[in-house]
N, C-alpha and C positions, 0 to 999 in steps of 0.2 A: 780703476780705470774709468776716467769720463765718457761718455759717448755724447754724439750732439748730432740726436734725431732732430729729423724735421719735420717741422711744425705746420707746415703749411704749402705749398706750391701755386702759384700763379700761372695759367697756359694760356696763349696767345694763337688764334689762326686764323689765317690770313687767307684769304680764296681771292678770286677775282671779282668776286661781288659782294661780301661779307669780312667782317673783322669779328672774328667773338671772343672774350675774356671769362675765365672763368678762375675762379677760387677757390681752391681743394685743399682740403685737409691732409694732415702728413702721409695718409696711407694713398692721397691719388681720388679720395671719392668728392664730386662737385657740390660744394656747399654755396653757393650764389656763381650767377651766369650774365653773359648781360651779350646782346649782338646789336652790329652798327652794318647800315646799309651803305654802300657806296652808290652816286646818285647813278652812276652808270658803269657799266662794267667794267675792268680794267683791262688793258692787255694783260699778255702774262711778263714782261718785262716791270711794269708798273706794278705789280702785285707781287714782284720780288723785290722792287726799290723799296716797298712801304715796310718790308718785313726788315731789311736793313735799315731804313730809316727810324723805326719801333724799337730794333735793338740797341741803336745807336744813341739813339732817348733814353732808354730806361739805363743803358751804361753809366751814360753820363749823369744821369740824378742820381745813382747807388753813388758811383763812385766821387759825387761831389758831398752827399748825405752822411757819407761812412767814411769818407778818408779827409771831407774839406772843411769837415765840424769841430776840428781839435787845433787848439792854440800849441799842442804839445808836438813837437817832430818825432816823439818816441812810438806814437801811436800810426804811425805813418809807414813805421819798420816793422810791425804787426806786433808791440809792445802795446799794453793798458797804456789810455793816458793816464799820467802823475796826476794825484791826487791832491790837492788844496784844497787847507782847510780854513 
């Protein structure tokens, strides 16, 4: 039986004055960090848009990275692409 641990986790949080990224290894523990200041505070409406806004980005780069890179439509239906040689 395969198993398909993971490797890594990305966490994102969003406050109304702070965005911070951080990069953890499969089990959850923070191996690089990095925080961004907002110049001014947000409401909390605005501080919910940028969390859908974030999601909404990072969706759309996976899902253009992993499904918009293959000439093959097999890979599309969660098939390998075909291979050429």
């Amino acid at each position: 039986m395969v198993t398909n641990p993971v490797e890594g986790k990305i966490v994102i949080d969003v406050s109304r004055k702070y965005v911070s990224i951080f990069r953890c290894d499969g089990e959850g523990k923070v191996v690089d960090e990095d925080h961004f200041a907002h110049p001014f505070r947000l409401d909390r409406q605005d501080a919910i848009g940028e969390v859908v806004d974030l999601y909404s980005f990072i969706y759309d780069w996976l899902n253009d990275t992993i499904n918009g890179g293959y000439d093959d439509d097999s890979a599309r239906e969660g098939e390998p692409p075909a291979k050429t040689e």
